[in-house]
C-alpha positions as CSV (number, residue, x, y, z in Angstrom):
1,X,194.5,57.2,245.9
2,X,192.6,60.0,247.1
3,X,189.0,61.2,246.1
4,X,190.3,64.0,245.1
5,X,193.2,62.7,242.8
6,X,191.3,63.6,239.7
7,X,190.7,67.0,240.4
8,X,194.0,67.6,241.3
9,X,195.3,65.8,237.6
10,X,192.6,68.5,236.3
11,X,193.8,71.5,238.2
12,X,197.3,70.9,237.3
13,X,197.1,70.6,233.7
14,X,194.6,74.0,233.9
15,X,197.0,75.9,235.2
16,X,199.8,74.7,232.8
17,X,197.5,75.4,229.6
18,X,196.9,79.0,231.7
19,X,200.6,79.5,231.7
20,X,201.0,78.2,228.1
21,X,198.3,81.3,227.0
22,X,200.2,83.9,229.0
23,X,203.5,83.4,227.6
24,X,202.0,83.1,224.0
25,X,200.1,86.3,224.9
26,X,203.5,88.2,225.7
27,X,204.7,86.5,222.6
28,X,201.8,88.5,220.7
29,X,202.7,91.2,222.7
30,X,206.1,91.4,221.5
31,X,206.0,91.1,218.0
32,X,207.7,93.9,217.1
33,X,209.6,94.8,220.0
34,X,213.1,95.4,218.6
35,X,215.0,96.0,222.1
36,X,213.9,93.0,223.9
37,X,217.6,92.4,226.1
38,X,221.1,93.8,226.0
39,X,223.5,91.5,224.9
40,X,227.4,92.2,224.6
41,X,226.7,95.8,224.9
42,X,224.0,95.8,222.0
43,X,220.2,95.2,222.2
44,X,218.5,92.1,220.5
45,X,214.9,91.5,219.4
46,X,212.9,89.8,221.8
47,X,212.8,86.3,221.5
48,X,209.9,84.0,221.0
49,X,209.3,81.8,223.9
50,X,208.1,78.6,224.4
51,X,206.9,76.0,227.5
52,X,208.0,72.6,227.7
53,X,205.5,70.5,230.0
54,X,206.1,67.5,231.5
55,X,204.6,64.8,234.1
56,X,204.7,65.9,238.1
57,X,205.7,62.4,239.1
58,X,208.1,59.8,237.5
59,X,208.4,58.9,233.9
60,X,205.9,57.1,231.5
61,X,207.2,53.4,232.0
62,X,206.4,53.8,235.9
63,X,203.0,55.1,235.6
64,X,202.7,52.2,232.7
65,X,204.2,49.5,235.5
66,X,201.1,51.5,238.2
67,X,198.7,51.0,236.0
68,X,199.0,47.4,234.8
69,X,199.8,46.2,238.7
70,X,203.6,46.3,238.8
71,X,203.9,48.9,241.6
72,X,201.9,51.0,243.7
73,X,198.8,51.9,241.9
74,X,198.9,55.9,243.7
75,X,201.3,56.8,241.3
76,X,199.1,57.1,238.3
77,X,198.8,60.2,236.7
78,X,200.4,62.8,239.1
79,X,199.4,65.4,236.6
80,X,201.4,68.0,234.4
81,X,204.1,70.7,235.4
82,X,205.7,73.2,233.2
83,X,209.6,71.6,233.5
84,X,211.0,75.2,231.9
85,X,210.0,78.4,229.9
86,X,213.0,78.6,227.6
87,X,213.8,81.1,224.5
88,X,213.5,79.8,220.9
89,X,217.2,80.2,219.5
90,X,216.7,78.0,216.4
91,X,214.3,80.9,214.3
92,X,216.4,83.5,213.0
93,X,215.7,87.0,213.7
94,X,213.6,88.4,210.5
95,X,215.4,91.2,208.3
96,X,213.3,94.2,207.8
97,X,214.1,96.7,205.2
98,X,213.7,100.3,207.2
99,X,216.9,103.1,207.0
100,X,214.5,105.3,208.9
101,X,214.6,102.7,211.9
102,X,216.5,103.8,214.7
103,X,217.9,100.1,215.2
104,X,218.5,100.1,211.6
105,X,222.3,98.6,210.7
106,X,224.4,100.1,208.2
107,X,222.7,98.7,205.1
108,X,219.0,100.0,206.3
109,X,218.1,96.6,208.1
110,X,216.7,96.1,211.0
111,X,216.5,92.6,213.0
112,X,212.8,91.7,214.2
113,X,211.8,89.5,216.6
114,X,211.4,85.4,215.6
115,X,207.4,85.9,216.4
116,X,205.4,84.2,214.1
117,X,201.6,85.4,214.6
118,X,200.4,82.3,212.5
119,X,202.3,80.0,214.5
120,X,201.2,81.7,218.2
121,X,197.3,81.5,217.0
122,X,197.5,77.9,216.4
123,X,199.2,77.3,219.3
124,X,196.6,79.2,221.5
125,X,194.0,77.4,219.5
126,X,195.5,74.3,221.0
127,X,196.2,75.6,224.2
128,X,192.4,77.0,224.9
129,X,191.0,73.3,223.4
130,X,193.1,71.8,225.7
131,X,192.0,74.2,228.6
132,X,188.2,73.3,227.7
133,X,188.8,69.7,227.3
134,X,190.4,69.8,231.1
135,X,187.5,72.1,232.2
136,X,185.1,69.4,231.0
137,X,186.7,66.8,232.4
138,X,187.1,68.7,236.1
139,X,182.8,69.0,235.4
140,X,182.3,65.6,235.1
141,X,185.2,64.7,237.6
142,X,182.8,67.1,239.9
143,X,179.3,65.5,238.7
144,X,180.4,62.1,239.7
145,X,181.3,63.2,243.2
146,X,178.3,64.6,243.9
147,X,176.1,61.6,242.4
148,X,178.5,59.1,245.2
149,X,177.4,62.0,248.0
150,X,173.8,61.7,246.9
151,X,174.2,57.8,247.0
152,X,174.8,58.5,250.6
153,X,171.2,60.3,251.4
């Protein structure tokens, strides 16, 4: 295990949570975007999107089996990766009565986008706590190294 293992567990996960706040920031962004792609010849409201994280390395039994002495002890806590940025298909689009609309169907409805701005604050409330929480453990990560360099003087 490297020195630098920790910081590297630290920087990973920053950069996820990072990611996570951009794509709920285009999210905001988009919350009433009622041409967000073409499909079959017609547009659709954008989408809400989501990002599914997941370890770098192996699954939770082998880092368990690391840990406890089973196997090599290196392949503790690899870090996080985003796995994919999908599309939420499950939340229908939301009906909004407005005839004036130019995407407005026949009976004066138009189809808005599945964004729900409650839903996206809390989860960049829990994506910038999680941010902090790494940024304070990368701080003390960084404190300890340089308290072992000082042993050295």
């Amino acid at each position: 295990m490297s020195i630098f293992h920790s910081l590297n567990t630290s920087a990973s996960a920053l950069t996820a949570q990072r990611l996570r706040m951009d794509v709920i920031s285009s999210n905001m962004a988009n919350i009433e975007t009622t041409r967000g792609k073409m499909v079959d010849g017609e547009w659709e409201p954008y989408r809400r999107k989501t990002v599914n994280l997941q370890p770098m390395e192996g699954r939770f039994s082998s880092m368990l089996n690391a840990a406890i002495g089973n196997r090599d002890r290196s392949a503790v806590g690899y870090g996080v990766t985003v796995s994919r940025i999908e599309e939420d298909n499950e939340t229908p689009f939301k009906l909004v009565h407005d005839p004036t609309h130019p995407d407005a169907n026949a009976e004066g409805y138009v189809q808005m986008p599945n964004v729900d701005p409650l839903r996206e604050m809390i989860d960049l409330m829990s994506a910038t706590r999680s941010y902090e929480a790494n940024i304070t453990v990368l701080n003390a990560n960084k404190a300890m190294l340089m308290k072992a360099l000082e042993i050295g003087k």
